[in-house]
N, C-alpha and C positions, 0 to 999 in steps of 0.2 A: 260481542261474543255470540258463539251460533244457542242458538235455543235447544232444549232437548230433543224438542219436536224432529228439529232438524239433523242435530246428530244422528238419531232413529232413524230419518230417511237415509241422512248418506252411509250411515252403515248398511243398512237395506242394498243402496244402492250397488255398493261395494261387495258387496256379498254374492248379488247376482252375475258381479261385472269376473266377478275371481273364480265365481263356479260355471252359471248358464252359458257367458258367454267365454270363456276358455273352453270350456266343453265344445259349445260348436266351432269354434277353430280347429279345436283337434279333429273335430267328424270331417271340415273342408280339407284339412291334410293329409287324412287318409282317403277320402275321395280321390283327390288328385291323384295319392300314390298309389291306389288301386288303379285308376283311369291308363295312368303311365303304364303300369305293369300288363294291361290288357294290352294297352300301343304295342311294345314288345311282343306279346303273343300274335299280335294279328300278323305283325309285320315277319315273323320267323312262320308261321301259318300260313302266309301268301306264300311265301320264297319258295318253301318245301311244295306246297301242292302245285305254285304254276311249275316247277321242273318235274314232279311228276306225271301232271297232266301233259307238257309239251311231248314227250312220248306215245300218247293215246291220240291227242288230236290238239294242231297250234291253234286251230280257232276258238278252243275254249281259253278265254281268259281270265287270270285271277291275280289281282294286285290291292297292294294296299294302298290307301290315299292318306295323308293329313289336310284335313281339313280347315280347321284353328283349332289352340291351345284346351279347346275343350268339346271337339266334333273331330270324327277320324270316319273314315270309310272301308270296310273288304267288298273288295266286289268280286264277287265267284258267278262266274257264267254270266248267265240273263240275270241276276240278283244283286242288290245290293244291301248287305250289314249296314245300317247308318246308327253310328256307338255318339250319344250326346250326354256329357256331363253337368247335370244342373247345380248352378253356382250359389243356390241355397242350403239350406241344413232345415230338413223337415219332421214334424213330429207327426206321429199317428194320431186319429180317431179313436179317442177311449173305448169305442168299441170293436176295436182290431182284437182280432184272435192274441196279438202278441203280449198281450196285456196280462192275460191269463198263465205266461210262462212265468216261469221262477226266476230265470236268466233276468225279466225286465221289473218284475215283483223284488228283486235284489236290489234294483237302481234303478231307476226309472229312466235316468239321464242316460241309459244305454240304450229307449230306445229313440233315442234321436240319430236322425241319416241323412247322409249326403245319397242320393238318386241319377244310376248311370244308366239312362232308357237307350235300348238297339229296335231301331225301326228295321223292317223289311218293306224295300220300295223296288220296280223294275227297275234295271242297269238303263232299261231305255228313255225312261221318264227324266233320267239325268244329261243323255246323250242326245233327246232332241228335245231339253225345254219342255218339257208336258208340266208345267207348272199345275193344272190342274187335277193330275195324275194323285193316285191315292197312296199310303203305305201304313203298312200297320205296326203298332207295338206288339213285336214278341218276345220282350220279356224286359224287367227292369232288377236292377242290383241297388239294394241298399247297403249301404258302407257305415257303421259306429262309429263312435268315440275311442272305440280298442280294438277298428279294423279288425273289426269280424263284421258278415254279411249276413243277408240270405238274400235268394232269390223269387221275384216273382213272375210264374210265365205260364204258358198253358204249353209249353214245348214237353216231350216225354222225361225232360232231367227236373221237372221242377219239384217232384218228390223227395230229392234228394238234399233238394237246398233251402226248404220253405220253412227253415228257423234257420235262427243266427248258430253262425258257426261256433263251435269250441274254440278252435281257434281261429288267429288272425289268417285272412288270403293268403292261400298261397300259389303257388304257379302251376302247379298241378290241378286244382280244383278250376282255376281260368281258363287253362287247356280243355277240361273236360268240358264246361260253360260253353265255351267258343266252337269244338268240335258240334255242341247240338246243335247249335245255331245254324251253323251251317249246315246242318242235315236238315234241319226243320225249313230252313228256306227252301233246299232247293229240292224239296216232297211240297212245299207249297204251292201248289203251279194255277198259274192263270187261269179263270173259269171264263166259259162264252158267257157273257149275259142275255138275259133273256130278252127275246125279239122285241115284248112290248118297250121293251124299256129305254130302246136305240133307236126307235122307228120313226124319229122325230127327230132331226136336226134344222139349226138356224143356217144361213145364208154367211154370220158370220164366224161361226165356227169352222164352217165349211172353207173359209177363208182365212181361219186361221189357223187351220189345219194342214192347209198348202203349205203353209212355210213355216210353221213351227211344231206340227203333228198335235192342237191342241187338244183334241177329244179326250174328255176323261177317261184316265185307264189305272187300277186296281185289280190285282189278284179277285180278289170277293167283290167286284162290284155288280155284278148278277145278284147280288142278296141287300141292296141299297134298297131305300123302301121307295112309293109308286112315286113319292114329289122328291125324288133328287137327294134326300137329306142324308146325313152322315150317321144320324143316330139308329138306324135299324140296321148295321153294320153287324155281321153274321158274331155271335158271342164268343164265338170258337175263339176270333182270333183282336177281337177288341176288349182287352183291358182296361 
């Protein structure tokens, strides 16, 4: 016979297995069916604007890509949307602003999230291999247990979505989501970097730049700090 000791754990156990982790199933499934329902926006977002841009000029182009099951692509103009869904369920730091709402003060298990980050990278750092190439996070979506969000981003919409929604996503609030995005990319434009900070190349950069364009290129890399490193990345636009 089991011991009491042991009954106590596997009730324990059981307990957390019927609440913690059924909760985060539910957050991975609304992830996903959030993830999905953005696929749909991007892909009806591409259609509509490349036939209305082919009207203005065919050289701009704007299409959606699938990626894999949990990485999708729009690429508008010189820009590319890169949308990646993380295949964990994460909790905050006790010391998140979210802590202090009543929404997560009701249940705490609400504020556990699945995380859909959209990077901004050049169209061209894909087009010739610039693996070295930079992009940045502007912005990330967390997804609940009762598919409701909020958004976090430094784009001009993130006012509107910086607590969890009342309610579950809908396709209207992704529409407006996807609409900043796209304006926030392509108001983000390329800066020259600064002379010191390019006036030094190797023999085989310069060789590997021949045939694969490999010199690092980023919007913001004029605001890299003096040794090359990623962490003096201008705040603006690193999260």
């Amino acid at each position: 016979m089991d011991s009491e000791q042991e009954q106590k754990q596997k009730a324990t156990i059981l307990k957390l297995l019927s609440e913690k982790s059924v909760m985060k199933q539910d957050v991975y499934t609304n992830t996903i069916s959030v993830f999905n329902e953005l696929k749909d926006t991007l892909k009806e977002k591409a259609d509509d604007l490349a036939e209305s841009v082919a009207a203005i000029d065919k050289r701009v182009n704007i299409y959606y890509k699938d990626v894999s099951l949990q990485s999708m692509q729009l690429k508008v103009a010189g820009d590319i949307l890169d949308f990646q869904m993380h295949s964990n369920v994460f909790e905050f730091d006790r010391s998140h602003p979210m802590f202090k709402t009543s929404y997560i003060k009701s249940n705490e298990m609400n504020s556990f999230c699945g995380i859909i980050s959209v990077y901004n990278f050049l169209a061209d750092s894909y087009k010739y291999n610039r693996l070295n190439d930079l992009g940045y996070l502007v912005a990330r979506v967390f997804v609940n247990r009762e598919k409701k969000f909020f958004l976090e981003t430094r784009t001009q919409i993130g006012y509107k979505y910086n607590a969890f929604s009342a309610e579950p996503t809908s396709k209207e609030q992704l529409s407006d989501i996807v609409n900043e995005l796209i304006i926030y990319a392509i108001t983000f434009d390329l800066f020259t970097p600064p002379y010191d900070s390019v006036r030094q190349v190797s023999v085989l950069e310069i060789q590997e730049k021949s045939s694969s364009s490999a010199l690092r290129t980023g919007k913001r890399l004029g605001y890299m700090g003096s040794k090359g490193n990623g962490s003096s990345v201008d705040d603006e636009i690193n999260l």
